[in-house]
Structure formats: C-alpha cells, structure tokens
N, C-alpha and C positions, 0 to 999 in steps of 0.2 A: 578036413573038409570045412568050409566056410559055413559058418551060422548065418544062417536067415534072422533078420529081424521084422515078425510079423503082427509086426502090434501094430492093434485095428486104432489105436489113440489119434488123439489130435497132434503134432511135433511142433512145439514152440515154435519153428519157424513158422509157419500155416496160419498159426495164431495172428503173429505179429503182420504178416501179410493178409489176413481179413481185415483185423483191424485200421490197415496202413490206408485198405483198400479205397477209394475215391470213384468206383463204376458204376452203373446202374442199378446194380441189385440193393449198394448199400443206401442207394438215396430211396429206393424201392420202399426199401424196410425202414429206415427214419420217415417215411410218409405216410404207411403205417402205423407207426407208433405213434405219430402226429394227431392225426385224424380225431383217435379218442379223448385226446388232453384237447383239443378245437372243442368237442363238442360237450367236455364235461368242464369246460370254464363259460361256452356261451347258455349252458344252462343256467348256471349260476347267476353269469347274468342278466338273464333273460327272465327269469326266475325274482330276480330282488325288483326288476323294471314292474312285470309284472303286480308284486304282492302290493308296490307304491301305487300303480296304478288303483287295485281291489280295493286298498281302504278309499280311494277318493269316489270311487262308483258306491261304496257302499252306504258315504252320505248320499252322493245324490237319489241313490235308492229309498232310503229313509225319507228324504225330502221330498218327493214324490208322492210317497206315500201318505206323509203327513196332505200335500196339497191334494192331492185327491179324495182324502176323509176331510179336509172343509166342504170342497165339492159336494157332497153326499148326495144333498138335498137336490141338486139339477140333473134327475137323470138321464138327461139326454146329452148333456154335455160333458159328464163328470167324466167318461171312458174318455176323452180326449185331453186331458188335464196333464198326463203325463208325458207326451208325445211335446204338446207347449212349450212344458218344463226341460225335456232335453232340448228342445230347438236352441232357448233363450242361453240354456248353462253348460253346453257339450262343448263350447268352444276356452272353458278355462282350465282345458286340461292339459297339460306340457307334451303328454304323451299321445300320438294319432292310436284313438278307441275308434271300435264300429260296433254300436248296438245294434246288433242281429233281430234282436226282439223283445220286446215289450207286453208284460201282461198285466192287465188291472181288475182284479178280481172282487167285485162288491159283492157281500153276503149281508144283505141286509136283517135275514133273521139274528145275527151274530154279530147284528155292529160293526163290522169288518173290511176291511181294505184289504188284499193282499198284494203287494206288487212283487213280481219276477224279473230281470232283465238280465237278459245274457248280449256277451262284449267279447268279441276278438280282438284282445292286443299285440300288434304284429313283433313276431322276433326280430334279433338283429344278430345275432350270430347263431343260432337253431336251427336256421333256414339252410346253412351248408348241409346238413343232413336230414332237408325236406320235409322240417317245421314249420314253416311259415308263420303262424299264429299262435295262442295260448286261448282259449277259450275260458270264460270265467263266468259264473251265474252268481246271483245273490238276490235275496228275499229277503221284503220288510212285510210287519202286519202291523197295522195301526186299527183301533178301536176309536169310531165315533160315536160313541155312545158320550153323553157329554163332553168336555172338553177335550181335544185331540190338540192343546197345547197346552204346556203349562207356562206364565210367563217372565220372564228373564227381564231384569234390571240389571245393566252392568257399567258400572265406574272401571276410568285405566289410568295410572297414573305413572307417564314416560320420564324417565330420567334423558333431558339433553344436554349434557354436558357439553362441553368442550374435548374431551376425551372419545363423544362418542362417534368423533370426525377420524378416529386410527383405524385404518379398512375398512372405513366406510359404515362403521356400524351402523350411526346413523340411515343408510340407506337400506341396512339389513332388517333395522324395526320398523322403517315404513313399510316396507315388505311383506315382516310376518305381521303386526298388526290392521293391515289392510285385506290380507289374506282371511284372519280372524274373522270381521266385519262381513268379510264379501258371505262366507259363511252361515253367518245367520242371516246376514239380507235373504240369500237363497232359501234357509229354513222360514222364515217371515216374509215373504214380497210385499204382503200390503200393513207391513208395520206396526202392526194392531198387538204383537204379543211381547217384542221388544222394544227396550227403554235403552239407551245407552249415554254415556256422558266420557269427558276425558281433560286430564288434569296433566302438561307437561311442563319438568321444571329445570331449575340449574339451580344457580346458590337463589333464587327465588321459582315465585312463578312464572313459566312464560306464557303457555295459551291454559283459556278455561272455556270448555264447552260445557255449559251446563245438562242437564240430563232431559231427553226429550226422545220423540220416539222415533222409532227405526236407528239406522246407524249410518244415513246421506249425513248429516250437519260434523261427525266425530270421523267419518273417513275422507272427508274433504281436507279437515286439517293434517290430518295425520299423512296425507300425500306430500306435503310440502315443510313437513318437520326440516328444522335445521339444526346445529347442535353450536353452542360456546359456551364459555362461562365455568363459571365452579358447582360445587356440590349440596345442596339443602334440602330434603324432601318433605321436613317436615309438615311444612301450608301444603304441600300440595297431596301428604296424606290427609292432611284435615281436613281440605277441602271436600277432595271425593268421599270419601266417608260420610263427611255430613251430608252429600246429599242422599244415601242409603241408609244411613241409620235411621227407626224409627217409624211410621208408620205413613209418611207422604209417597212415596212410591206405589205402596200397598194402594191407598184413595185413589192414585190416579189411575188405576190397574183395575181399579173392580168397576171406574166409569166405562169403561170400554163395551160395550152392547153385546160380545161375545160370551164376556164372564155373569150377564143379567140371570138372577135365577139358581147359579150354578156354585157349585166350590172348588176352587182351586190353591194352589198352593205358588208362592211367590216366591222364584229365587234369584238372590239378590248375590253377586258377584264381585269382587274390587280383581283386578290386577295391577301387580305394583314390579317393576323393571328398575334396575340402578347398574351401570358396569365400573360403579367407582365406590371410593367411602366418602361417606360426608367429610365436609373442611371442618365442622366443631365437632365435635365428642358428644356435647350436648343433643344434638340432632337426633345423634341414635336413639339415646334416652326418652326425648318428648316423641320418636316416631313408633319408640314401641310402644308407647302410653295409647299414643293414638291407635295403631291397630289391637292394642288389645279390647278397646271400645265398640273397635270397628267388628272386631270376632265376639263381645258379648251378646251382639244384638241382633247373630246367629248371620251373619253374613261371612261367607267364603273368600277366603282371600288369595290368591294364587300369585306368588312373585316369583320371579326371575333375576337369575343375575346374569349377566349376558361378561365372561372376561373379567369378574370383579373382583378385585383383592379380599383376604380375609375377614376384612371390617366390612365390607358389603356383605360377601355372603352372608356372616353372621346374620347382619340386621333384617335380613331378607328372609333366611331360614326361621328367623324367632317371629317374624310377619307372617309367615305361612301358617293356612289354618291346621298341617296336618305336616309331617312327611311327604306325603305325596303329594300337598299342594308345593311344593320346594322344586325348583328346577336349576341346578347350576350348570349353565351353557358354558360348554369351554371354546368355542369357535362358532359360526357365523351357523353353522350344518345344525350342529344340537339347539343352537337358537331357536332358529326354525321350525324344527323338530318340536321343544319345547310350546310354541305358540300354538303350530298344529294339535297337539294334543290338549292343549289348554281351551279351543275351539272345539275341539271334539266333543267334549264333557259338557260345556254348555251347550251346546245342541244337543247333546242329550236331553239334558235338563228339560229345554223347550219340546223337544219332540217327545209327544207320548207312548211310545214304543214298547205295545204287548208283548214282544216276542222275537 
C-alpha cells in the first residue's frame, strides 16, 4: 500500500515560490512593513526640526519676558509688550511657527513677570499618519524688582585670513556672528544694557570698531567681512582686551540712568576665532601673554577654532577661560552651532532670569 505523506509543513518548493512571488499580496505586505519605518524615521525627523525650533522660541520667550519687566511700570500698556515683540521677531525663524497663544502674567506683590507661549510647529513627514503639528509650550519668570538686566560688554576678535575664503568660511562667520548680535539686539532693543566692539585681523589689523553701545556700529561691519592675507592675532588680541580690561566699561555702565541707585554686576566677554596658525611662532607666545591679562581682570574669554590645524587649536584652547569656553568646529554645522551656544550664555548673562 502506498504511504501518504501528510505533513501539515511548509515544502521548500512553496517556500521558494512565495518568496519568487511578485503579486499583490506581497506588495500588500511590503506596504505594511513600510508604513511603520515612514513613520518612525519622520518622527525622528520631525522630532530634531522641532527641538531646533524650542530652543529658538525659548529665547524669544526669555526675551519677552525680560522686555515686559522693563515695562512694569506702564500698566496699561505693559500686557501688550509681548505681542509687539513677536510681531517685530517671529519672522527670523527658518522654520514656519504659529503661536497659538500668549500669556503675560504680572504679580506685582512678587515682582514678577511670567510669560507662557504655546507654538505649533507643522510636520513634514508625521502628517502621513495624521500629525500635522507638534505642539510645544515654554515659560519664563523674570523678577523686576531692581534690575531685570544685568549688563554685557563684549569684544570679538575675527581671524580673516586668506584661508578663510575655502567654502566660504568667511561667509559662514558673517553668518554666525551676525546671528550672535541679532541676539542680543533682540535681548536689548533700546541698547542701554549692551556695550559691544570688534577687532578683525590677518597677518595685521584689518577693521577696529571700537566699543560703543548696542551692536548696529559691530554688525554693520561684520556683514561685509572679506578674507586674504596671512596669519597674526596678536594687535588684534591686544587691541580688544584693552578695551575690557580695567575699570572704563564698568564707568560708562553705571552712567546709564537705569543702573542709578542700584547694583549690578558687569559682564565683560572677548571672543576670539582663528581657523589657521599664526605665520611666527612668536605670535602664539605674545597672544597667550596677552589673554592671560585679559582672563586676570576676570573677563571671559570664549574662542573658537573654526577647521584649524593643531597650532591653532592649541593657542585657542590655552585662551579659553575654561574647557567649556573651547569650541573646536570641525565643519561649517558645529561652527554655527558653536556661535549659537556662545550667544546663548551671554543672553544669559544679560537676562535676569528667576527661574
């Protein structure tokens, strides 16, 4: 009698013909499988668009805040302060925001500001699975109880090489240096708490803007930076330094009618960029001399090296007032990056921020 063979298994032939198969079911089931990798790659990047977005809304958040504890005193107009403030500054954002809503909460037994705003930043690949938006809130509290700033003097002293014309660097530090500025203009509109000055060089000096207030006279130049020539930083740390060292910044800071009466504390800033080495040897020597003057006299010094060989960073990393003042950019992205965070911390500094 003939055996049955009743095995319930798959037969390698079956196998290789699903496999082989090219019909509907199987495109069925790769669309399927599709679907989930679509929606866990546009979270991600939806997700990082996003969080770029949060920190820029969480200055202007801050900044609001600060400008509506100047406000304080005009209670009729101070709840419209912030409303102003996004009309003037909603439009330098890369990304389309839509602030939903705005709140400005005065407590005047408590001294107190608090501002709320909530922002739907739209997706762009979320929305196949009927995201459309991300939704983001954040909160500042500032205290006007005396000063609701504290005031910033800051020296920048640009290496423009000749060098800094290979992809354009040059145009990458008018960029984030402009950025920087716009920055604190927004933290200051009426230029009463910052000082700013700018020192750019090559194997000399090319431009000196002396130090003066707001940051119109240092972001005018800094638009139209060009780059050639060789390598020398050393005048041009001298330069900015001497104008922070020492107690002249401080006098022109306490003339101001805001600080009448009051205490506050002065912080005093250099940054210093190079994406080459000096052409002497010498240079490094006299320019650490000079920042180590420049950090006895308790001022901050924040360098970058944007792309620059071992002899740069060195001299950069030994100029920095700290580790964390050190930024070595390896491409045009963490430049940027680098400047951003370096504007971050001085707005800090200036904004008085309870909380």
């Amino acid at each position: 009698m003939k055996k049955c063979n009743c095995s319930r298994g798959i037969s390698k032939g079956r196998v290789s013909r699903f496999l082989a198969e090219r019909s509907g079911n199987v495109a069925m089931l790769f669309g399927i499988t599709l679907l989930p990798i679509l929606i866990a790659v546009g979270v991600a990047v939806d997700y990082t668009n996003a969080s770029a977005v949060q920190q820029k809304l969480a200055g202007t958040t801050d900044a609001i805040a600060l400008a509506s504890a100047r406000a304080y005193k005009d209670v009729d107009g101070r709840e419209s302060v912030g409303d102003a403030f996004l009309e003037t500054n909603m439009d330098n954002y890369n990304s389309p925001v839509t602030v939903t809503n705005l709140d400005v909460d005065f407590d005047d037994a408590a001294k107190t500001v608090r501002v709320t705003m909530t922002a739907d930043v739209p997706t762009y690949i979320m929305n196949i699975a009927g995201y459309d938006k991300q939704t983001i809130t954040l909160t500042s509290l500032v205290s006007y109880e005396g000063h609701v700033s504290e005031p910033v003097s800051l020296g920048m002293v640009l290496d423009v090489s000749g060098s800094m014309n290979w992809s354009n660097k040059i145009g990458t530090l008018r960029t984030a240096a402009t950025h920087l500025l716009d920055k604190l203009d927004a933290a200051d509109p009426d230029g009463i708490y910052v000082r700013t000055g700018l020192t750019t060089y090559y194997s000399s000096i090319r431009n000196t803007v002396t130090m003066d207030w707001s940051v119109d006279h240092t972001r005018s130049i800094i638009q139209g930076l060009w780059a050639s020539g060789g390598t020398r930083s050393t005048a041009a740390v001298s330069a900015t330094g001497g104008w922070l060292i020492g107690n002249s910044e401080l006098a022109l800071h306490e003339q101001q009618p805001v600080h009448e009466g009051e205490e506050f504390n002065l912080h005093r800033f250099l940054i210093f960029m190079t994406d080459g080495d000096n052409n002497y040897s010498s240079d490094d020597t006299l320019t650490q001399a000079q920042c180590d003057l420049i950090k006895a006299d308790g001022i901050e010094i924040y360098s970058v090296a944007f792309e620059a060989p071992a002899g740069g960073q060195a001299l950069l990393e030994y100029c920095a007032s700290s580790e964390d003042h050190y930024f070595d950019a390896v491409d045009s992205a963490t430049f940027l990056a680098a400047f951003e965070e370096i504007g971050d911390r001085i707005e800090e500094a200036l904004i008085k921020i309870i909380e």
